[in-house]
TORGU-534773 format. One record per residue (C-alpha): residue number from 0; x, y, z; residue in one letter. Coordinates in steps of 0.25 Angstrom, whole numbers, plus 5000, padded with zeros to 4 digits. Example, Ala and Ser with C-alpha at 12.3 -4.5 7.8 and 13.67 -1.06 7.14 Angstrom:
# residues 2
<0,<5049,4982,5031>,"A">
<1,<5055,4996,5029>,"S">
# end
This chain:
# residues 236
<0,<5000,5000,5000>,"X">
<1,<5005,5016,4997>,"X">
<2,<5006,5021,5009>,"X">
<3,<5001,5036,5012>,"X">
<4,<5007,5047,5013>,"X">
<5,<5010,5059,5024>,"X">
<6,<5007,5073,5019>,"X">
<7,<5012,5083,5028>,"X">
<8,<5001,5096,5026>,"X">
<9,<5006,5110,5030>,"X">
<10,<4995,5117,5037>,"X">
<11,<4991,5132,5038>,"X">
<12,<5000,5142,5047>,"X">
<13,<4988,5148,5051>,"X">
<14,<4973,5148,5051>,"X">
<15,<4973,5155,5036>,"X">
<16,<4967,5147,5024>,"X">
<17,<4973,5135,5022>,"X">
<18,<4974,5135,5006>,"X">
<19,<4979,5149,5007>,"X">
<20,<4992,5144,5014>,"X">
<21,<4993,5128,5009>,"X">
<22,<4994,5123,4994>,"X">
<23,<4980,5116,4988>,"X">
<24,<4990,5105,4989>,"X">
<25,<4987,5102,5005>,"X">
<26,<4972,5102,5002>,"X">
<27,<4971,5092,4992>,"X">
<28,<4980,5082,5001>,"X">
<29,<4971,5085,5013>,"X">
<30,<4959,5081,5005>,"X">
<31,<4966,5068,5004>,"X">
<32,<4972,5066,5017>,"X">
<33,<4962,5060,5030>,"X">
<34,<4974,5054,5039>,"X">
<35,<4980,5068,5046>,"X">
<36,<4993,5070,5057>,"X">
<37,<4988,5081,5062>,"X">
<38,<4993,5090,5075>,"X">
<39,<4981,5094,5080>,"X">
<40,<4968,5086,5074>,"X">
<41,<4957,5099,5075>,"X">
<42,<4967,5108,5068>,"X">
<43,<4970,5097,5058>,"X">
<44,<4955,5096,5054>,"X">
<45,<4951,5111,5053>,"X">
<46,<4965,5111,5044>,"X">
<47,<4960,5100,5034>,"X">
<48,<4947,5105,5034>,"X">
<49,<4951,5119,5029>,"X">
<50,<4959,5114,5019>,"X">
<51,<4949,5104,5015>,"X">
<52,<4934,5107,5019>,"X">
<53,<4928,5096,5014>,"X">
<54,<4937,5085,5019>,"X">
<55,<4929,5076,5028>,"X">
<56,<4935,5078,5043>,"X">
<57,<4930,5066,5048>,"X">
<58,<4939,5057,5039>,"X">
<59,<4952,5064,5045>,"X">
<60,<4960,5056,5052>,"X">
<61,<4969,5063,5063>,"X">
<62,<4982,5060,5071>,"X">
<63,<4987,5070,5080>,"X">
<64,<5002,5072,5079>,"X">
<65,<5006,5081,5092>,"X">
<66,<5014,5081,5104>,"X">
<67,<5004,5069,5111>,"X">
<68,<5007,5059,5100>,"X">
<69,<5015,5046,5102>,"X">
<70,<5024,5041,5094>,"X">
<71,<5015,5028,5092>,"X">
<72,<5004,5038,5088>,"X">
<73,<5012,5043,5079>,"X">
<74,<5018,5033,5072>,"X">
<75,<5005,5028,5068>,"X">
<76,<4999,5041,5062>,"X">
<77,<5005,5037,5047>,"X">
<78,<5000,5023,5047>,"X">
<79,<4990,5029,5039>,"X">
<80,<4999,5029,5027>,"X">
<81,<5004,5014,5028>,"X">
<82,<4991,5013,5024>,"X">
<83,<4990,5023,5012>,"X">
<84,<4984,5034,5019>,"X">
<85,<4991,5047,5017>,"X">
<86,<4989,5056,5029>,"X">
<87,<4991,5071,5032>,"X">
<88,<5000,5077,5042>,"X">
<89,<4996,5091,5047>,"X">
<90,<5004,5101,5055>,"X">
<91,<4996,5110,5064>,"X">
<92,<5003,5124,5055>,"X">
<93,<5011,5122,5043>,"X">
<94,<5021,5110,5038>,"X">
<95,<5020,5097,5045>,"X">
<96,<5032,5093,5051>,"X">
<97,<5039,5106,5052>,"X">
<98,<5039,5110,5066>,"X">
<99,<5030,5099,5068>,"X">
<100,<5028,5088,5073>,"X">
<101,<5023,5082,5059>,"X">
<102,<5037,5076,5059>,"X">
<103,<5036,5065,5064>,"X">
<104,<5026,5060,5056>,"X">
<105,<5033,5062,5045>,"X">
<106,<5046,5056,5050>,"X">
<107,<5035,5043,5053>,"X">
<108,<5032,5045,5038>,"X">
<109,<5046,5042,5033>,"X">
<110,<5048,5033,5043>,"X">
<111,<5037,5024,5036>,"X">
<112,<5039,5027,5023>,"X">
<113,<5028,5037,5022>,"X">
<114,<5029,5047,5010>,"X">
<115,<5030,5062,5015>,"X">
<116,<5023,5073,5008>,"X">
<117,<5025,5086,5012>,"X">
<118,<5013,5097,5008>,"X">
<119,<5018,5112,5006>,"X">
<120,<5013,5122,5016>,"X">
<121,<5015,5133,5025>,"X">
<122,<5027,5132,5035>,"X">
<123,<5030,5145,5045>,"X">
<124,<5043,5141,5046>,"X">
<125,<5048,5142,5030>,"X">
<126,<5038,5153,5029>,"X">
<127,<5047,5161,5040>,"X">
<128,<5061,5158,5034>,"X">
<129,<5054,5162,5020>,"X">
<130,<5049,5177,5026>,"X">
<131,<5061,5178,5036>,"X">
<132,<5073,5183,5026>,"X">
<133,<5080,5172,5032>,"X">
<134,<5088,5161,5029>,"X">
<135,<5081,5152,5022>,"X">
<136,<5092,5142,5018>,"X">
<137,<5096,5139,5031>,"X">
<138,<5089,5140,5043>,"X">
<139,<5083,5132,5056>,"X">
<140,<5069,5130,5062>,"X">
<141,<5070,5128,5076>,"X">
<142,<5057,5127,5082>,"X">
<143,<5053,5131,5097>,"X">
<144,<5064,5139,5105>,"X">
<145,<5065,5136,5119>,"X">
<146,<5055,5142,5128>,"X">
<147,<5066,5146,5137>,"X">
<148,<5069,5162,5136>,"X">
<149,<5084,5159,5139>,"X">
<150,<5083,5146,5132>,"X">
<151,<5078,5154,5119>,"X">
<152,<5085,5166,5120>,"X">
<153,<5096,5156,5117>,"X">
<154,<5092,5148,5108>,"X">
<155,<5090,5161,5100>,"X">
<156,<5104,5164,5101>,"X">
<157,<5108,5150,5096>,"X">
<158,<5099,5152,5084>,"X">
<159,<5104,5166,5081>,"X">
<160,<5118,5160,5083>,"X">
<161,<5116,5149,5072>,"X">
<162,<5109,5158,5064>,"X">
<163,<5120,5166,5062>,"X">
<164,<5130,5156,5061>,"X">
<165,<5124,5148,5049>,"X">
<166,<5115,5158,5044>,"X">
<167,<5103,5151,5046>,"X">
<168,<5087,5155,5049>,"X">
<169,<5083,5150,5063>,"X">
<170,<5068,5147,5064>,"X">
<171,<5060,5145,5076>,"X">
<172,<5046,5146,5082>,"X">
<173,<5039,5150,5095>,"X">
<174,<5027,5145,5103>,"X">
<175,<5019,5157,5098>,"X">
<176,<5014,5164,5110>,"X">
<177,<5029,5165,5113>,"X">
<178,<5032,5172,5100>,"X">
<179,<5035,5186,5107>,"X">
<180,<5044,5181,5117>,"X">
<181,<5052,5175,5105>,"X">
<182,<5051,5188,5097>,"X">
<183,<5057,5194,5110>,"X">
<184,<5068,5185,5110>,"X">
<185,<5072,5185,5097>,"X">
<186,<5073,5201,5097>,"X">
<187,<5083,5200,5110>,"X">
<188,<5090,5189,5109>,"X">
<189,<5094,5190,5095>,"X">
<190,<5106,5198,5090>,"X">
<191,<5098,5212,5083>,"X">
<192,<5102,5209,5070>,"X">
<193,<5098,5195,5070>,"X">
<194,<5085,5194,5061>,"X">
<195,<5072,5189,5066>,"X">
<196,<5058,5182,5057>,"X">
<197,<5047,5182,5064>,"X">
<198,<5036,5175,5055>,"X">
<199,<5024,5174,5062>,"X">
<200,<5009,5168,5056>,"X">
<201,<5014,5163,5044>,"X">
<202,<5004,5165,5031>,"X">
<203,<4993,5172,5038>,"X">
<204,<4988,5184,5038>,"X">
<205,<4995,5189,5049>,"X">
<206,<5009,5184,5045>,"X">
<207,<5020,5189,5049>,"X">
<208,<5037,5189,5045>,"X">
<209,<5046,5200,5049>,"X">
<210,<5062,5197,5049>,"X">
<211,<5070,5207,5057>,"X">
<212,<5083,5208,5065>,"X">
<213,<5080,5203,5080>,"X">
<214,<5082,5218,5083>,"X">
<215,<5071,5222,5077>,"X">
<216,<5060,5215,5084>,"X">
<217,<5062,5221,5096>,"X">
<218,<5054,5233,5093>,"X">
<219,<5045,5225,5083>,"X">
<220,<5037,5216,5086>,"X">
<221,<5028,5208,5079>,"X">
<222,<5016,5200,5089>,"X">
<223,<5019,5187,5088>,"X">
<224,<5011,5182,5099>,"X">
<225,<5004,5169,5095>,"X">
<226,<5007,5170,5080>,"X">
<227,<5015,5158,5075>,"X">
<228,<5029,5163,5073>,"X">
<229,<5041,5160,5065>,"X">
<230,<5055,5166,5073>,"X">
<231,<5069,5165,5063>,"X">
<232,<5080,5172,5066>,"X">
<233,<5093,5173,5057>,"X">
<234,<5108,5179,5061>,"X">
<235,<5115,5186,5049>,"X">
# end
């Protein structure tokens, strides 16, 4: 028997149109798919049903993928395809399996010999690099700094260290009601000329991308407070 294959479908950044933002191309795989890894099972649903109104939600099958999965749960959420089902695998905002747990499935998939298909849509973080100004040729994601002040404040120096050292692009994120404290940071800690992205609610409405150096956000501000954010810093 052919067995399935995973799609990973990018989802929307935001609560904007989702054809506005994704190719036709996620629609019509939807409108094939039943069998979803999903992160969150009522976001899932109300995401599939925008795409695709008249797909029957009662025909959906759901696995949660979060933090309370087990590994045996896990390993059984792509038995579908040995039996030549393809399923869906959802992230909660944007690409699966970038800064998401999603890998893991798809490590499962290699593993058994599943084929991979990757769908194009939005990702915050390539969309930052692309609107920084910044390195795009080299450069480093590097997920949650620690919550520690001091902890962090060092960590920025590391990264504004290596920066400069191998001219590279050094991504990160924050929990977003801690944006401000991270603006905060960045502008203090950082040496004046250092330059500073901030990409905050990436293709909606109210997006934003400013690059200047670390100097310049002392006195201006943008409110980040509960916007998802991109931070990138870069040393010349």
């Amino acid at each position: 028997m052919t067995k399935g294959s995973l799609y990973l479908i990018p989802t929307r950044l935001g609560d904007n149109p989702p054809l506005e933002v994704l190719p036709i191309s996620i629609k019509k795989v939807i409108e094939q798919i039943d069998i979803y890894i999903v992160e969150n099972e009522k976001t899932a649903r109300r995401f599939i049903k925008r795409v695709s109104a008249n797909k029957s939600q009662p025909k959906l099958i759901m696995k949660v993928l979060n933090k309370y999965t087990t590994e045996a749960e896990r390993n059984t959420y792509l038995n579908a395809c040995l039996e030549g089902k393809s399923i869906g695998l959802l992230s909660e905002a944007g690409c699966p399996a970038i800064a998401d747990p999603g890998s893991d499935i798809v490590r499962l998939a290699h593993h058994m010999e599943i084929k991979v298909i990757p769908l194009v849509g939005p990702s915050s973080i390539i969309l930052a690099l692309m609107g920084s100004g910044m390195n795009g040729q080299s450069f480093t994601f590097n997920g949650y700094l620690p919550i520690d002040k001091g902890e962090r404040k060092s960590k920025l120096k590391a990264l504004e260290r290596i920066s400069f050292e191998h001219n590279q692009s050094q991504i990160f994120i924050e929990t977003p009601y801690r944006n401000m404290k991270m603006l905060d940071d960045l502008a203090s800690v950082l040496q004046p000329n250092t330059r500073v992205c901030i990409a905050c609610d990436l293709t909606l409405p109210s997006e934003f991308i400013r690059t200047k150096p670390a100097k310049e956000w002392k006195h201006n501000k943008e409110d980040l407070h509960k916007r998802p954010t991109i931070f990138i810093i870069q040393k010349d």
